[in-house]
C-alpha positions in Angstrom: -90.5 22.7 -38.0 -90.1 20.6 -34.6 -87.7 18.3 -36.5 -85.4 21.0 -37.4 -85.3 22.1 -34.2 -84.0 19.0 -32.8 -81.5 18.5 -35.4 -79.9 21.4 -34.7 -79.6 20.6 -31.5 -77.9 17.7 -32.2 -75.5 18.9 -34.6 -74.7 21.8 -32.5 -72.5 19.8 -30.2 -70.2 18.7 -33.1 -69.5 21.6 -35.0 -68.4 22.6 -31.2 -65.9 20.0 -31.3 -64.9 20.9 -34.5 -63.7 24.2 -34.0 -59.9 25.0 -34.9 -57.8 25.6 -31.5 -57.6 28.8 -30.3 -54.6 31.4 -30.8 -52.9 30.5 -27.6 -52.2 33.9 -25.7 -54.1 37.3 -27.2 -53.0 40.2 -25.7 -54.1 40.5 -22.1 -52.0 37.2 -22.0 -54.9 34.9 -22.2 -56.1 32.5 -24.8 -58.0 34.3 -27.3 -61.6 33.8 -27.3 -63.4 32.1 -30.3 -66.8 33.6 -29.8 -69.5 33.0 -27.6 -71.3 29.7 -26.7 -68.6 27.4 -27.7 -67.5 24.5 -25.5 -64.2 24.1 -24.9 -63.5 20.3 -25.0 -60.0 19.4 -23.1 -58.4 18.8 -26.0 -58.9 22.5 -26.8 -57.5 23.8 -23.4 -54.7 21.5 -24.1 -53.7 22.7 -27.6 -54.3 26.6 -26.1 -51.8 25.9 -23.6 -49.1 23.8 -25.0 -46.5 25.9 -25.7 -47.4 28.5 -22.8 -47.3 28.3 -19.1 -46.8 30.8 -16.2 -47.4 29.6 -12.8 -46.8 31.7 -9.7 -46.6 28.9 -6.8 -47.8 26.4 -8.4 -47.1 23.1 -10.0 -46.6 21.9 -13.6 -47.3 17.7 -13.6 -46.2 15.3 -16.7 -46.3 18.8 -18.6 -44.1 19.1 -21.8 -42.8 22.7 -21.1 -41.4 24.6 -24.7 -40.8 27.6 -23.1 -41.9 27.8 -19.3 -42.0 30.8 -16.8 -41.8 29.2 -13.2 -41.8 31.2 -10.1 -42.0 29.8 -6.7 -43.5 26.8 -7.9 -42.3 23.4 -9.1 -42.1 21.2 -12.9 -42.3 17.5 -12.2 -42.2 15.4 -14.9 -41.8 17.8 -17.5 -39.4 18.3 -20.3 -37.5 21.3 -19.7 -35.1 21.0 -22.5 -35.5 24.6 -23.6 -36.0 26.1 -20.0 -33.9 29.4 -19.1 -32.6 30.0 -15.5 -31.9 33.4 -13.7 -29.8 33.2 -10.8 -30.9 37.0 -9.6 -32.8 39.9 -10.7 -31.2 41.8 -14.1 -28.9 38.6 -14.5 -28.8 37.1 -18.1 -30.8 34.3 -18.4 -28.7 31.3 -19.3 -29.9 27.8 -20.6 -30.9 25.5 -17.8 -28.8 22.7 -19.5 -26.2 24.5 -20.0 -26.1 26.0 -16.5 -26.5 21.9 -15.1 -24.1 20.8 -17.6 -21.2 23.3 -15.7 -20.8 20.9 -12.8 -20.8 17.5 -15.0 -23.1 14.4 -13.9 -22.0 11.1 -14.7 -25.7 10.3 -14.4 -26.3 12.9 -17.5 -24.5 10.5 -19.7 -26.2 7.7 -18.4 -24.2 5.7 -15.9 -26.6 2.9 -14.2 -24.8 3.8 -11.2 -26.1 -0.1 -10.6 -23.0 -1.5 -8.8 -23.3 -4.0 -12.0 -23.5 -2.0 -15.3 -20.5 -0.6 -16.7 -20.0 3.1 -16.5 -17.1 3.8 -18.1 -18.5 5.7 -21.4 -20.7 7.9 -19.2 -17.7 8.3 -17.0 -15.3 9.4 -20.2 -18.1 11.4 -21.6 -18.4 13.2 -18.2 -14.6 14.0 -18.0 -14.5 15.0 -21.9 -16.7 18.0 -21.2 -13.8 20.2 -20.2 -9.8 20.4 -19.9 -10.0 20.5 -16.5 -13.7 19.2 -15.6 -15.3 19.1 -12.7 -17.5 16.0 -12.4 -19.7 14.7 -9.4 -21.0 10.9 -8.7 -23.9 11.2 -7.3 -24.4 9.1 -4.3 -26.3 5.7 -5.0 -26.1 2.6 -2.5 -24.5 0.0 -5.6 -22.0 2.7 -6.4 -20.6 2.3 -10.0 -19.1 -0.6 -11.7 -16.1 0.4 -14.0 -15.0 -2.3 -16.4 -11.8 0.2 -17.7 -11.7 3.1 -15.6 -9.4 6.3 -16.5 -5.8 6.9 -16.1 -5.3 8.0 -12.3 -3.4 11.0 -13.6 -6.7 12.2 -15.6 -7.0 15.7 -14.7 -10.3 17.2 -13.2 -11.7 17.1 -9.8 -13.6 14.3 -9.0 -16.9 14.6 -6.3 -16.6 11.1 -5.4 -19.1 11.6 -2.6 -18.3 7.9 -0.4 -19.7 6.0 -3.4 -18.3 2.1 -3.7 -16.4 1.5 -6.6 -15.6 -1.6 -7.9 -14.6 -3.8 -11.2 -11.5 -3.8 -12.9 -11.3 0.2 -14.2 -10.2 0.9 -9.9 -7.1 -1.5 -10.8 -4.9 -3.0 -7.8 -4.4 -0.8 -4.8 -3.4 -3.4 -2.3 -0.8 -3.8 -5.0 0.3 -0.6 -5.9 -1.5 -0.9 -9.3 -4.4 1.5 -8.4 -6.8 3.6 -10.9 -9.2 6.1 -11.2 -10.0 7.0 -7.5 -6.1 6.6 -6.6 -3.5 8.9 -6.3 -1.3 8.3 -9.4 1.5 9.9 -6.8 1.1 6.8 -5.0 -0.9 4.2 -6.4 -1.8 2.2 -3.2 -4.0 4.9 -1.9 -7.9 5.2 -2.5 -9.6 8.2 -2.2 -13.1 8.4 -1.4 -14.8 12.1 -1.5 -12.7 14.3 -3.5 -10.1 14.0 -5.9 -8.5 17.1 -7.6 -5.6 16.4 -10.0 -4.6 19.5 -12.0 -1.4 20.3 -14.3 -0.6 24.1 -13.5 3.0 23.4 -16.0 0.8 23.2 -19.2 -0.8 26.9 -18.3 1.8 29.7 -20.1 4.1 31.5 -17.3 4.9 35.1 -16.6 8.3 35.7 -16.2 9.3 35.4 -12.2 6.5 34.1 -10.6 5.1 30.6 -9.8 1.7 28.8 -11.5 -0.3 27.8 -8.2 -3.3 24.8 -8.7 -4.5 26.2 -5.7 -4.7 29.2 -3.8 -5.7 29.7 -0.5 -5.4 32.9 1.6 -6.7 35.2 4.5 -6.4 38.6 5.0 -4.6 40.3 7.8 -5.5 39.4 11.6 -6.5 43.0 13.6 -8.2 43.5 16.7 -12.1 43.2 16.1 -14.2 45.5 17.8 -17.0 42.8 18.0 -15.3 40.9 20.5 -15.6 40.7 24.2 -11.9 41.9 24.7 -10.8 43.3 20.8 -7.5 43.2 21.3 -7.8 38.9 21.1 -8.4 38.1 18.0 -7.3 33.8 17.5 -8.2 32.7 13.9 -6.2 30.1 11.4 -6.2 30.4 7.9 -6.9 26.4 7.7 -7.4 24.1 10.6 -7.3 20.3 9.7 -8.1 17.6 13.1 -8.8 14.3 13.3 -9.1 11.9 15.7 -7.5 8.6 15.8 -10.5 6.4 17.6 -10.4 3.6 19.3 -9.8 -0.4 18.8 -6.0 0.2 19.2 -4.4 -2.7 21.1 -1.3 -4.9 20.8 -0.9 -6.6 17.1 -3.0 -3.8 15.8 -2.6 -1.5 12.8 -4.5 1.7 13.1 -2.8 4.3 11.9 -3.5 7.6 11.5 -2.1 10.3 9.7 -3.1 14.1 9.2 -0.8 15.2 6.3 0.8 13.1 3.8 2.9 15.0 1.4 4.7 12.9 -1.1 7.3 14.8 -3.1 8.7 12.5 -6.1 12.3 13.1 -7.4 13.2 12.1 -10.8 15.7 14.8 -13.1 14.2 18.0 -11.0 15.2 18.9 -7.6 12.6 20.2 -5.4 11.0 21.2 -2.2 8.4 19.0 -0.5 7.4 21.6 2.2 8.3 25.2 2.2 7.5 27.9 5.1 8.1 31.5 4.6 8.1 33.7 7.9 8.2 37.4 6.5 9.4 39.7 8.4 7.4 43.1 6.4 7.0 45.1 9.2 8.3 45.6 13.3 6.6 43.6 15.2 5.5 45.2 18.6 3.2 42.6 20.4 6.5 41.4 21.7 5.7 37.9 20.5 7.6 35.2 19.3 6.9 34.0 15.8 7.4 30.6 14.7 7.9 29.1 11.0 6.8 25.7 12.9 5.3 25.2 16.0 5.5 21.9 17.6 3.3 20.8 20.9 0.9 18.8 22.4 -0.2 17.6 25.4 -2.2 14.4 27.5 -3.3 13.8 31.0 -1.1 12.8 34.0 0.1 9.6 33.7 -0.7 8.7 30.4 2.5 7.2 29.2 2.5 6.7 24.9 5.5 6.5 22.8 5.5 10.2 20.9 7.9 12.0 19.3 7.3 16.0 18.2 9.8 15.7 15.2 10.8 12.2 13.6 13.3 12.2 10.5 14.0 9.0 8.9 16.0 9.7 5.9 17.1 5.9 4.1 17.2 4.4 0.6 13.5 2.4 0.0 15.2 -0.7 2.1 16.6 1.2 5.0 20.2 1.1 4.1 22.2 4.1 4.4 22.6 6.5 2.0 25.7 8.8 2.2 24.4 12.1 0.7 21.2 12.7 3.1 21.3 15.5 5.7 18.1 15.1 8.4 18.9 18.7 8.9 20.3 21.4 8.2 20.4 25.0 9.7 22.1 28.1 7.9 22.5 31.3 8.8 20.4 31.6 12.4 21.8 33.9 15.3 21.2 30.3 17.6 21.1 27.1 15.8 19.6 25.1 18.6 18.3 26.1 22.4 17.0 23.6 24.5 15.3 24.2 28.0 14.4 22.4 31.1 11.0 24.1 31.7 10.6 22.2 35.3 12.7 20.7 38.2 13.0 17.4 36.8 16.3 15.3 36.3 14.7 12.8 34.4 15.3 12.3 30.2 17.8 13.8 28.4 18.4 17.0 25.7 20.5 14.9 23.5 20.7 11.6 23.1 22.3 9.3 20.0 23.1 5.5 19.2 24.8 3.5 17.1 24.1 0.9 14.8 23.3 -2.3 17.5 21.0 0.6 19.3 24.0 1.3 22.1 24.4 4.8 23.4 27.0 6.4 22.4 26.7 10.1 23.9 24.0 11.9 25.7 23.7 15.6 27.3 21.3 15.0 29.9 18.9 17.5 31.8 21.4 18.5 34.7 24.1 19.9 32.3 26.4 16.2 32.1 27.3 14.7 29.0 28.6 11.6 28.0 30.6 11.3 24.5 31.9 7.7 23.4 33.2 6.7 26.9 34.1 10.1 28.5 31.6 11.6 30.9 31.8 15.3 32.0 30.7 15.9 35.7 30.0 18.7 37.6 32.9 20.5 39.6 33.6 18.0 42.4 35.9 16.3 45.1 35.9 12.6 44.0 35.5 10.5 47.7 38.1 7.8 48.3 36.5 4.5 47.5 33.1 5.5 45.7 32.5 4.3 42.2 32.8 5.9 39.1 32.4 5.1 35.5 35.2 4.9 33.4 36.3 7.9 31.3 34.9 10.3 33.8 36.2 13.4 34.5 35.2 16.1 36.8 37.5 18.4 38.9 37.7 20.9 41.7 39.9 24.3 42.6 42.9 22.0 42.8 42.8 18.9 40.3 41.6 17.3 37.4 40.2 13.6 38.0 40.1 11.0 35.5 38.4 7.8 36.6 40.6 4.7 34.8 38.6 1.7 36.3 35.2 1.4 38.6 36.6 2.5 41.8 39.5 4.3 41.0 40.3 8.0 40.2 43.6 9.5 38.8 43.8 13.3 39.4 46.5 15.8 37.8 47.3 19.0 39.5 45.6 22.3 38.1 49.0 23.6 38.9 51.0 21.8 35.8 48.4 22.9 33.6 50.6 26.6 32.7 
């Protein structure tokens, strides 16, 4: 009888083992028990819990997760290939890879992202995933290595994110021959964050109104009764800055530029820049308004080359074409008003050249003007013996002078002139 007894002690162990795995969730959401005084082995409490897991702040390590419930805590490892995200509370749940595959990852179709691996099947894949995708690179120090590239006209926008690329797919830029990353506009420029090129013709048009690829607007300015004084109320709709740096020097080429807008001409006219001041209502701040505002300012004394408003308007190798108008004004109460805004003589309002860079006329800030040899003085007395510049004329209550050499005036009497 002692025999048995130990037998059964030994065998009791194994058929313990042998038990089938348990149901994995009874009712009360916990695994289902499978009667008393059986030990669980891990491989048990691994087959209960396989294809269920909640965790409440907690973690989930080198877990394969079927169907996971994961609040405030983390999955690492895991495969999560039929996980379900809710943004919110009462939202529908939506497949996490769907939800990730929205904003396309070249790295979700495999791109090395080694500097030395060709990308460019992860990188079409990537762009494939919509008409108008929008794909990000995510940042790596080797950046991406494109052996074909895409088209630089290939719509989508692009999250470039200051990633190098390099290979042949980024073509010739210094050349004008540049891809993927380069405007297809202008083919010698790289772009380095973002790229957006989108196609608004190939979207169907209501009758009278205008397909927009973007859209960017703010509502009315009004006196904010937040502020220290409401009735000030400064905002802009969009501000762009940018500062030009330093390292500028003679035989140096830094430039810097703000806006670049190219406008391309080939059978369509067009518009490269329009501004619409709307007059909708009176307006009573007593204000000016301005369709463009020019101005700027530096210290005292700092003497640079600038210009508020430069129009060069040439063929590509600065010859003269005979058609171009620098501008043109239609319609306006004043077409021009210039003002001297302090006691200075110095500089002029208008001033213009000919071809070898020689004056030709100028009105300058005391009134005078000079056209093509004649010069318009003020009223005056010409003195006996003073210069004067030929083909100036200036007069007084009695005569006209005219001065025909450097030191000599002709006058005409007033009186003659009927």
């Amino acid at each position: 009888m002692r025999r048995c007894t130990i037998l059964f002690a030994l065998v009791l162990p194994s058929l313990a083992l042998a038990q089938t795995a348990p149901q994995p969730i009874g009712p009360n959401g916990l695994p289902t028990p499978i009667g008393s005084g059986v030990i669980w082995t891990p491989a048990m409490w691994q087959a209960a819990f396989m294809s269920y897991v909640s965790r409440t702040d907690g973690n989930a390590t080198n877990t394969a997760l079927k169907n996971p419930t994961l609040t405030g805590g983390s999955a690492s490892g895991t495969d999560l290939s039929a996980a379900t995200v809710m943004p919110s509370t009462g939202a529908a749940a939506v497949a996490l890879g769907k939800r990730l595959g929205e904003t396309s990852s070249v790295r979700d179709f495999g791109a090395a992202a080694d500097g030395a691996t060709a990308d460019d099947a992860s990188v079409i894949q990537s762009f494939a995933t919509a008409p108008v995708p929008d794909v990000n690179f995510p940042y790596t120090a080797p950046g991406y290595y494109l052996a074909k590239g895409l088209a630089n006209d290939t719509l989508g926008i692009y999250r470039l994110n200051g990633n190098l690329f390099s290979g042949p797919g980024v073509g010739t830029p210094e050349r004008g021959g540049g891809l993927f990353n380069s405007t297809y506009t202008n083919p010698w420029n790289v772009t380095t964050n973002l790229k957006m090129e989108f196609d608004p013709a190939a979207l169907p048009q209501k009758g009278n109104v205008t397909n927009q690829a973007i859209s960017l607007e703010c509502r009315p300015n009004r006196p904010n009764s937040g502020n220290p004084n409401p009735n000030r109320n400064w905002v802009a709709c969009i501000y762009r800055g940018m500062d030009t740096g330093s390292g500028g020097g003679a035989g140096t080429s830094i430039n810097s530029e703000i806006d670049n807008d190219v406008l391309n001409l080939t059978s369509n006219s067009g518009t490269d820049y329009e501004i619409d001041v709307n007059f909708n209502g009176k307006v009573l701040d007593g204000g000016w308004s301005r369709g463009i505002f020019l101005t700027g300012g530096g210290g005292t004394g700092n003497n640079t080359n600038s210009v508020a408003l430069d129009i060069m308007h040439d063929a590509y190798d600065g010859s003269w074409l005979p058609w171009t108008t620098g501008i043109s004004m239609r319609e306006a109460t004043n077409m021009i008003q210039l003002y001297r805004t302090q006691a200075i003589e110095a500089g002029y309002f208008l001033q213009t050249f000919d071809q070898t860079g020689t004056e030709t006329s100028h009105l300058d800030k005391n009134g005078y003007a000079a056209v093509q040899g004649i010069q318009l003085l003020a009223s005056s007395t010409p003195i006996a013996g003073t210069g004067c510049t030929k083909g100036s004329l200036t007069w007084d209550d009695n005569a006209l002078y005219v001065c025909t050499s450097a030191l000599t005036y002709k006058k005409v009497a007033l009186s003659a002139i009927q």
